[in-house]
Backbone as ProteinMPNN parsed JSONL, in Angstrom:
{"seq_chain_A": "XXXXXXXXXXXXXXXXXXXXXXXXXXXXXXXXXXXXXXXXXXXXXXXXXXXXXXXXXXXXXXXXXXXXXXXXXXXXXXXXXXXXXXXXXXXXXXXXXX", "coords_chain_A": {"N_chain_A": [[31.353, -12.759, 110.007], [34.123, -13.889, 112.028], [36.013, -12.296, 113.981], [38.698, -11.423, 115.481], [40.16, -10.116, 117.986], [43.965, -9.363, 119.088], [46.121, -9.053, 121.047], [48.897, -7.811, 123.152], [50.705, -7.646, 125.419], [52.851, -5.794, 127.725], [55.406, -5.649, 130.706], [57.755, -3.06, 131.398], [58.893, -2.834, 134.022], [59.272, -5.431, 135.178], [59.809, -7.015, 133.443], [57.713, -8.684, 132.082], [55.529, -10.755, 130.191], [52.523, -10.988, 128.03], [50.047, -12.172, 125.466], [46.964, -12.006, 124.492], [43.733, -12.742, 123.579], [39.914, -12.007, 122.032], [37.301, -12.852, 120.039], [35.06, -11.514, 118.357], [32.079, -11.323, 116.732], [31.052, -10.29, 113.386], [30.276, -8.314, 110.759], [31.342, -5.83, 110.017], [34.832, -5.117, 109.274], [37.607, -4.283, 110.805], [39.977, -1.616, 109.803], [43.697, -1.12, 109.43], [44.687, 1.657, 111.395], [42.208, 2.395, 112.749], [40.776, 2.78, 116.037], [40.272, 0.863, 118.416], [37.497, 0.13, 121.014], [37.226, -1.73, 123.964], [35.213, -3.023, 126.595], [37.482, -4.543, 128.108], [39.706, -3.32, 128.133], [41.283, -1.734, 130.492], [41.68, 2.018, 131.447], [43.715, 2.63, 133.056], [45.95, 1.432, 132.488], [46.462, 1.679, 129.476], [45.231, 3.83, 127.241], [43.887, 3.278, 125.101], [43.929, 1.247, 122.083], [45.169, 0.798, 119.251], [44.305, -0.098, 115.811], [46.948, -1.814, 114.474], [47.842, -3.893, 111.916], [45.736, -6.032, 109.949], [44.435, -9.317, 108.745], [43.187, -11.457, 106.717], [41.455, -14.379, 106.334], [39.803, -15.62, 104.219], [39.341, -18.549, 104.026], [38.196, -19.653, 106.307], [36.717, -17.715, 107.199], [37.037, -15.565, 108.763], [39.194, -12.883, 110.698], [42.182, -11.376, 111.573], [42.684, -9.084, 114.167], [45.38, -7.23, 114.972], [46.567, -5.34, 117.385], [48.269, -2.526, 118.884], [49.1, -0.135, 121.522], [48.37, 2.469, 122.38], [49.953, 4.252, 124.511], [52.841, 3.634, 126.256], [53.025, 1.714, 129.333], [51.148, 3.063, 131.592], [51.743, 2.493, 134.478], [49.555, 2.823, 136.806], [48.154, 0.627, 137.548], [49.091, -2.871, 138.516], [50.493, -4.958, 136.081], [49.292, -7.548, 136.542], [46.877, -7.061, 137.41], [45.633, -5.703, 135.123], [46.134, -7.985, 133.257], [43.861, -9.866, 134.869], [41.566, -7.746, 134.64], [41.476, -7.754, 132.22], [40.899, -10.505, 131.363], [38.381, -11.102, 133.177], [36.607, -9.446, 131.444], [36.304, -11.348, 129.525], [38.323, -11.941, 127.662], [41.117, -14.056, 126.508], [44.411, -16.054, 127.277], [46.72, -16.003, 125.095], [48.435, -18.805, 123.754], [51.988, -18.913, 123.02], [54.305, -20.384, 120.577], [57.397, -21.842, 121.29]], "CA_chain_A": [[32.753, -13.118, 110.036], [34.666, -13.822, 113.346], [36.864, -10.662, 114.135], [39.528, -12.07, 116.65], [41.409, -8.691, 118.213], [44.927, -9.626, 119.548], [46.687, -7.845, 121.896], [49.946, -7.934, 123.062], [51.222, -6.059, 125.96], [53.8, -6.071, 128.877], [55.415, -4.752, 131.973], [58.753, -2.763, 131.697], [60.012, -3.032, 135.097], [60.146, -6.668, 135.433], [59.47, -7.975, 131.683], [56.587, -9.801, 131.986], [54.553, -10.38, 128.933], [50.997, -11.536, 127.777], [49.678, -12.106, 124.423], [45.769, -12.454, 124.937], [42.399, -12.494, 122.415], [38.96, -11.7, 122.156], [36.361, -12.739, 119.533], [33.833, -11.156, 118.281], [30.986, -11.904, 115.06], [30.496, -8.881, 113.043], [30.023, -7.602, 109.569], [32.717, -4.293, 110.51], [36.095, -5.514, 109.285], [38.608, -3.196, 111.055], [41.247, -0.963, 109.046], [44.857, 0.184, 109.977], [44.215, 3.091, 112.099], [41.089, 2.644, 113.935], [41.14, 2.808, 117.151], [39.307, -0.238, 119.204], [37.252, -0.175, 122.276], [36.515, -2.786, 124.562], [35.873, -3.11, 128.249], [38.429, -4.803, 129.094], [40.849, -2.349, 128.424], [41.429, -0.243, 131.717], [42.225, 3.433, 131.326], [44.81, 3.1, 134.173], [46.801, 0.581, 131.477], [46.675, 1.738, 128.36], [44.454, 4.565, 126.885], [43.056, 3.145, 123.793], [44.287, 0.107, 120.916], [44.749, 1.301, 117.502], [44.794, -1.504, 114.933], [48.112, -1.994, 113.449], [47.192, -4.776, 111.087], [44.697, -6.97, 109.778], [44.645, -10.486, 108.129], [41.874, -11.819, 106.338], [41.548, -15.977, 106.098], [38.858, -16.042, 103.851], [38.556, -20.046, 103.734], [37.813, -19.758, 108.108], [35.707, -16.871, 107.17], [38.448, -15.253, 109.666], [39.984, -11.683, 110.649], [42.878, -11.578, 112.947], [43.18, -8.127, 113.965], [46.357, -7.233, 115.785], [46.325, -3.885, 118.266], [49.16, -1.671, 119.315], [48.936, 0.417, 122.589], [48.286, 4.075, 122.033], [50.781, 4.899, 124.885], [53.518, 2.982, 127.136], [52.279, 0.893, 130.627], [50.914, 4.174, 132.888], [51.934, 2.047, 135.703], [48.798, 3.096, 137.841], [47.697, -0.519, 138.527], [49.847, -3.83, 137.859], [50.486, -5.778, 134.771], [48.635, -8.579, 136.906], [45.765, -6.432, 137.721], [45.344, -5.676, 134.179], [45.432, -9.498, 133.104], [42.91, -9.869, 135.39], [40.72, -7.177, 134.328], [41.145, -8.35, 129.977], [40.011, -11.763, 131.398], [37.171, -10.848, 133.612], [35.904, -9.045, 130.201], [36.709, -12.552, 128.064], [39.786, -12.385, 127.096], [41.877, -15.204, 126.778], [45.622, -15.943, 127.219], [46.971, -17.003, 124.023], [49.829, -19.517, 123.786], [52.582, -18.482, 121.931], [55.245, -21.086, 120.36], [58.587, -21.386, 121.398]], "C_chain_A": [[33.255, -13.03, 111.48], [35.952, -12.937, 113.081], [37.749, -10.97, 115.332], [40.635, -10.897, 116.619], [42.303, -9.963, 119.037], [45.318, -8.28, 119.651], [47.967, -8.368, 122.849], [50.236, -7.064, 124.47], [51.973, -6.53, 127.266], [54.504, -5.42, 130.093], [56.523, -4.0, 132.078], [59.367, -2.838, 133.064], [59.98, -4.563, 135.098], [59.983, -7.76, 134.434], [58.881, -9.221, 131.688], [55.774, -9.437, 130.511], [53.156, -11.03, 128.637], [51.096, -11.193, 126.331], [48.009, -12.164, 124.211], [44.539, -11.91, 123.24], [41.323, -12.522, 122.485], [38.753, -11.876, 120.322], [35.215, -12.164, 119.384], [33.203, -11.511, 116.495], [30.809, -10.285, 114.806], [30.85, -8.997, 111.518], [31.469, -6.432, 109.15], [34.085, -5.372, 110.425], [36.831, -4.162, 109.407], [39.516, -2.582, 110.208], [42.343, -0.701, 110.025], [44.433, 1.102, 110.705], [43.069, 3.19, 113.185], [41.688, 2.64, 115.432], [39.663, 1.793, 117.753], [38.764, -0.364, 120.447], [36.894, -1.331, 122.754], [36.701, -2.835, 126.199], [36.426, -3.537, 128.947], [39.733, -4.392, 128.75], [40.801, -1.197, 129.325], [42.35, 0.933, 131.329], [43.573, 3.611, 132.117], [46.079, 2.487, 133.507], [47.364, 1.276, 130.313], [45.637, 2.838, 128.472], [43.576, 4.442, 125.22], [43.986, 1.651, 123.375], [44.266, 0.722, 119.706], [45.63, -0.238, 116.519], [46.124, -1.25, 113.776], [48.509, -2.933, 112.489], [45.989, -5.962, 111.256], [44.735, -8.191, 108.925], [43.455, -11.397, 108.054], [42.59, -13.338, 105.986], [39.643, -15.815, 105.443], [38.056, -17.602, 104.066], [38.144, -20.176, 104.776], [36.721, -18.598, 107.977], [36.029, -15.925, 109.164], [38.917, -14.068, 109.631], [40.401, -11.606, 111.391], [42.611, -9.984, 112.806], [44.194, -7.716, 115.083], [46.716, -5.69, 116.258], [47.615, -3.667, 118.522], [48.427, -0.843, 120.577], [49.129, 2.098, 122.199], [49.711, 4.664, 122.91], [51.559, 3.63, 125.835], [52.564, 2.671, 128.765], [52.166, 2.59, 131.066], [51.554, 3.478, 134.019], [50.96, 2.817, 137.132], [48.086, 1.685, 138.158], [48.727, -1.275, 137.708], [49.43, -4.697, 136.821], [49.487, -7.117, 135.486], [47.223, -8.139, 137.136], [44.921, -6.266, 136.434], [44.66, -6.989, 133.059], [44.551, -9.881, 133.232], [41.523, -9.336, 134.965], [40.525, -7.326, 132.702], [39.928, -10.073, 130.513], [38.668, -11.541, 132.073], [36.141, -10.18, 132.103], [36.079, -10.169, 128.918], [37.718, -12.384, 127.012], [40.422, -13.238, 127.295], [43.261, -15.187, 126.225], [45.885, -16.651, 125.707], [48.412, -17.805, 123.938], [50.559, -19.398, 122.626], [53.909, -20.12, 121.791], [56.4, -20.354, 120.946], [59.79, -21.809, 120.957]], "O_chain_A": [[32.817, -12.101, 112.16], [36.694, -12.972, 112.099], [37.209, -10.591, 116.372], [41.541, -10.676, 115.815], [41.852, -11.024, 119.47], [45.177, -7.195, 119.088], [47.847, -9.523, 123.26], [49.969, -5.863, 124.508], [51.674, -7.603, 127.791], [53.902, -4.407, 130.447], [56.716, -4.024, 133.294], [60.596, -2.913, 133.053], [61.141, -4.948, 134.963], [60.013, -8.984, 134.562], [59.282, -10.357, 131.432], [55.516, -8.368, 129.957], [52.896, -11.831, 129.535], [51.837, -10.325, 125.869], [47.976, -12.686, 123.096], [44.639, -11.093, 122.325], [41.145, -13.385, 123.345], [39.502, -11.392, 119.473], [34.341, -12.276, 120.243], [33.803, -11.828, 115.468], [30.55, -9.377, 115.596], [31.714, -9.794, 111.154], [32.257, -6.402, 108.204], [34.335, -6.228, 111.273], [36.813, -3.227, 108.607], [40.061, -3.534, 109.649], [42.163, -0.218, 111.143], [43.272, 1.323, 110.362], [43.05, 3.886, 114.2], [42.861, 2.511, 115.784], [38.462, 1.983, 117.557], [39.48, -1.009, 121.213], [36.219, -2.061, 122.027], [37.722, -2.747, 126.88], [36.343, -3.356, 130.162], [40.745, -5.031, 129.036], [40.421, -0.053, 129.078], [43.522, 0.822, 130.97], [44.374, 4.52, 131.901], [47.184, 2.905, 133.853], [48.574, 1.446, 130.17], [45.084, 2.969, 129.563], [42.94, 5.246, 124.538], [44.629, 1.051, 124.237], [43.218, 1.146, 119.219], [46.668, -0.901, 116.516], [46.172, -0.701, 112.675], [49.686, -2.808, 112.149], [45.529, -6.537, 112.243], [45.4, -7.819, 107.958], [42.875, -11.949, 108.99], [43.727, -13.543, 105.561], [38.605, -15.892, 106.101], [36.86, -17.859, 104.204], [37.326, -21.092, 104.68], [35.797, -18.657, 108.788], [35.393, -15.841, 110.215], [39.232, -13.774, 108.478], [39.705, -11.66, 112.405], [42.365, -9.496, 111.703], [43.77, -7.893, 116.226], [47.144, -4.908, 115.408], [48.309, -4.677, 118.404], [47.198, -0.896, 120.628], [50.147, 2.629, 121.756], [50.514, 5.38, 122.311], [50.848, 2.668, 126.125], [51.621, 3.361, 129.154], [53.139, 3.309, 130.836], [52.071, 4.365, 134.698], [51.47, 3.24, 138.169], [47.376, 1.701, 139.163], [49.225, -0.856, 136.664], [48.285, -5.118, 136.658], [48.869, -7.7, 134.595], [46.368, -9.016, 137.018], [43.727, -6.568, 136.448], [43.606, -7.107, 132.435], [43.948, -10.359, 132.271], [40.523, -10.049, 134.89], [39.493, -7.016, 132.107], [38.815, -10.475, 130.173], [37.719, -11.869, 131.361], [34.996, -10.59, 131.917], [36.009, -9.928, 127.713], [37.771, -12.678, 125.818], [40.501, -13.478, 128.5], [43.552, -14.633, 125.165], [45.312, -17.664, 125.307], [49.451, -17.165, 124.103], [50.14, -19.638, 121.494], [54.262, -20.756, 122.784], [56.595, -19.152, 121.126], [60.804, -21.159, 121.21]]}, "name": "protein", "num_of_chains": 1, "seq": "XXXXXXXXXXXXXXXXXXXXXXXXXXXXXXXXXXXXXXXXXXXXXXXXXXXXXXXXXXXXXXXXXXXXXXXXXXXXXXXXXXXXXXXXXXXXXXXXXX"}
């Protein structure tokens, strides 16, 4: 099944935002609660992801799973730095409607 984390996250001082996603194939359908690693979440950002829902599309053979931020921006490197470092690990921006 394709396991597509979403992630969400932004800059309080000058309200910038990103929405970005990562695929992965796996068997492991996430729950509520876990908590998600991946290397392209920097420690200096955030300190973890814990999954705050999940949404199964059976007929795509499909699991969105949608992350929360364990704690507010650290502000030890910039929201652009961070961008940077999700995409260098294959993450991709996702386009949101408006």
């Amino acid at each position: 099944m394709n396991i597509t984390l979403l992630v969400f996250f932004h800059s309080i001082d000058d309200a910038k935002q990103e929405l970005m996603s990562k695929t992965y194939q796996s068997d492991i359908r996430p729950v509520v609660g876990d908590i998600i690693h991946d290397p392209g979440f920097h420690p200096k950002f955030h300190n973890g992801y814990e999954v705050a829902k999940v949404t199964i599309d059976y007929s795509n053979n499909e699991c969105l799973v949608s992350l929360a931020p364990l704690v507010v921006e650290l502000h030890e490197i910039s929201f652009e730095e961070y961008q940077e470092h999700l995409a260098a690990h294959g993450w991709k921006s996702v386009e949101r409607e408006k």
